[in-house]
N, C-alpha and C positions, 0 to 999 in steps of 0.2 A: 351790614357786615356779613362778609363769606361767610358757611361753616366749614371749618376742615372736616373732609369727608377720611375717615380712618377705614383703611382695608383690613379686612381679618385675613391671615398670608393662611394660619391653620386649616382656614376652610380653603383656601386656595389652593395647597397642596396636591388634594388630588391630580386636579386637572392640568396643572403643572406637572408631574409624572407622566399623564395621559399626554400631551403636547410633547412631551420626549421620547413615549415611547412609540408613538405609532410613525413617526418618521425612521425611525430605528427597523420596525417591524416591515417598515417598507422597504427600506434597502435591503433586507434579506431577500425577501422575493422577489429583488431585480437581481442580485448574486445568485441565487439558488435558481430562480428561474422556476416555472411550471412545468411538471413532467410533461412530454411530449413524443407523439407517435406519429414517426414518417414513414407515409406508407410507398414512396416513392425510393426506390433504388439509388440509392448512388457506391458511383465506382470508387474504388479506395486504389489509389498511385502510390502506395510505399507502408514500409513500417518501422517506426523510431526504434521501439523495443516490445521487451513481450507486453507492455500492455498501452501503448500509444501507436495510433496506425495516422494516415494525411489520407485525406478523402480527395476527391473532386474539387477543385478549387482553392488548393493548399489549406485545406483547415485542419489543425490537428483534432483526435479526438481521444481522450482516455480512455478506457474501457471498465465500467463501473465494476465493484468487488476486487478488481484483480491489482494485485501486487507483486511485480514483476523484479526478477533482482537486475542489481545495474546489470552495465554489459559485460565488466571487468570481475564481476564476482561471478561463482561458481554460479552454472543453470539460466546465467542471464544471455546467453548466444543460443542456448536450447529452447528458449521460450521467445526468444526472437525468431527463430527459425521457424518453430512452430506455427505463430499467428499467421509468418509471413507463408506459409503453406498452408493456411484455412482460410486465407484474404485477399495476398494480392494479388492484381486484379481482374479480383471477382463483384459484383454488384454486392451491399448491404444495405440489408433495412435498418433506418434507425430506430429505437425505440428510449423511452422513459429517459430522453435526454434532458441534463440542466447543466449547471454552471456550477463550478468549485466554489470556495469563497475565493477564489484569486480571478475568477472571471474565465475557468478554462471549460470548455463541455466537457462534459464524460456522459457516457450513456449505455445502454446493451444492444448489441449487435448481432442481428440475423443474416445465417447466409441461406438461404431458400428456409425449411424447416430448423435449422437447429441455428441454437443459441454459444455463440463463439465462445461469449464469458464464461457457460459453463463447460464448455470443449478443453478451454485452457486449463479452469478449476479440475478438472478430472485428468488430467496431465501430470498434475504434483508440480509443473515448472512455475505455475505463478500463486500465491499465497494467498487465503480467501482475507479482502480488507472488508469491515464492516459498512452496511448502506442499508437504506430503505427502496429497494425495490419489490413491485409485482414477484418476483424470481426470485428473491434473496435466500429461503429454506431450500430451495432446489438446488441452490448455489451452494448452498454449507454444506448440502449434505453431498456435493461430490468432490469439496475439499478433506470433507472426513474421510471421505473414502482413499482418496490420494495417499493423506498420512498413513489409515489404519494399513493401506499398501507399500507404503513403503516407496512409492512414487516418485521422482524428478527430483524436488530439493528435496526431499524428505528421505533417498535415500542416502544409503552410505555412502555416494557420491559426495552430498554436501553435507550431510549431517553425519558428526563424526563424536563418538567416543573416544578412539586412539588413532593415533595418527601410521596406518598400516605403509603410507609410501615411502614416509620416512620418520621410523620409529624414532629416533635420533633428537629429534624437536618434538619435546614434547609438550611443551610450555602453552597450554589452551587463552586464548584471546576471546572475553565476552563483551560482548556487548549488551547493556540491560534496556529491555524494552518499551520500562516508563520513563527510567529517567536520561536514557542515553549515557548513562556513563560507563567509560569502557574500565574495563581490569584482567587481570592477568592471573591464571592457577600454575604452579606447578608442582608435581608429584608430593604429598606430605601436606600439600594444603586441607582444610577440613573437608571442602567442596569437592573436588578434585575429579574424584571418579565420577559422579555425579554430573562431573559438568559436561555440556556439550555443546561442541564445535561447528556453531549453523555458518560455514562456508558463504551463502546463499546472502543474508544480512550486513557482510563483510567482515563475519570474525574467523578468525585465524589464528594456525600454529606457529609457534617461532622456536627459536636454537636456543635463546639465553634470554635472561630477562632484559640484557643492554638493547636487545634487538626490538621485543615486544614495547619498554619506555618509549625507544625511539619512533616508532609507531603511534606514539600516543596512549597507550596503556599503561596503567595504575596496577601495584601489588593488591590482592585483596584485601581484604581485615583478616581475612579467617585462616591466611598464610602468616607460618611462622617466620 
């Protein structure tokens, strides 16, 4: 007669977690990819926007840290313009390229001695995004300087207290940064002066609250 062989699952657990997660562990580093250094020039044919340029060969490529406003918001034709007068075509070196999780490159780019990303960062037109590069403290610290200058988007151009071209609309349109949800101040709200009008992000003044809803903006809480 057989014996039923009995599995203990509690000691198997471990390796059962181990079996899931290292296939897991592996698909990140085919998404992310290994930093990599090309010491080979290639020519860049065009620029999307301030922070996406086409290389050689129609490949796009992002530009790591930089956060470029669309084209349609305030600063995002300035920082197109910009790249597209420190790039196209010029030869670049690529460096510390990987993969988004969507499967796109992004990387930092040299044109002889200097470093594009932080040409743009010290511009004010495109906004420092968080990364682990080689370069990353060199990178913040010429976005800080942007701001504490008063710079690109960060001037009173896109970044706005009161609305000077037309006083008339005063109604501030925010958008909030964690959670994406938009809302509306106007004069009397708690917020109010406090709040500010980053242009750049795609928030915006309007005439009347019907205009600002119609937009897609919500009353605050803190509006009476």
């Amino acid at each position: 007669m057989k014996k039923r062989v009995r599995l203990n699952f509690t000691k198997l657990l471990p390796w059962i977690g181990f079996a899931v997660a290292v296939p897991s562990l592996i698909l990140n580093l085919v998404l992310l990819g290994e930093p990599q250094v090309s010491g080979d020039a290639i020519k860049v044919l065009g620029v999307i926007d301030g922070d996406t340029i086409v290389l050689d060969g129609k490949v796009r490529l992002r530009l790591r840290h930089l956060d470029a406003p669309e084209l349609e918001f305030c600063g995002g034709q300035e920082a197109k313009d910009l790249l597209t007068s420190l790039v196209e075509g010029q030869s670049v070196v690529v460096s510390e390229k990987i993969l988004d999780q969507r499967g796109r490159p992004m990387a930092l780019i040299y044109v002889g001695d200097e470093l594009v990303n932080q040409a743009m960062l010290a511009s004010g037109w495109v906004r420092y995004h968080s990364d682990q590069t080689s370069q990353r403290e060199a990178l913040k610290a010429a976005n800080h300087s942007a701001r504490k200058n008063n710079l690109g988007v960060f001037s009173q151009k896109c970044w706005q207290k009161e609305n000077l071209a037309n006083p008339g609309c005063n109604i501030k349109a925010n958008i909030d940064k964690s959670t994406k949800v938009k809302k509306y101040y106007y004069p009397g709200c708690a917020q109010y002066i406090w709040t500010v009008v980053e242009l750049d992000i795609g928030e915006a003044w309007f005439c009347s609250e019907k205009e600002a809803q119609a937009a897609g903006f919500v009353k605050a809480d803190t509006c009476r």
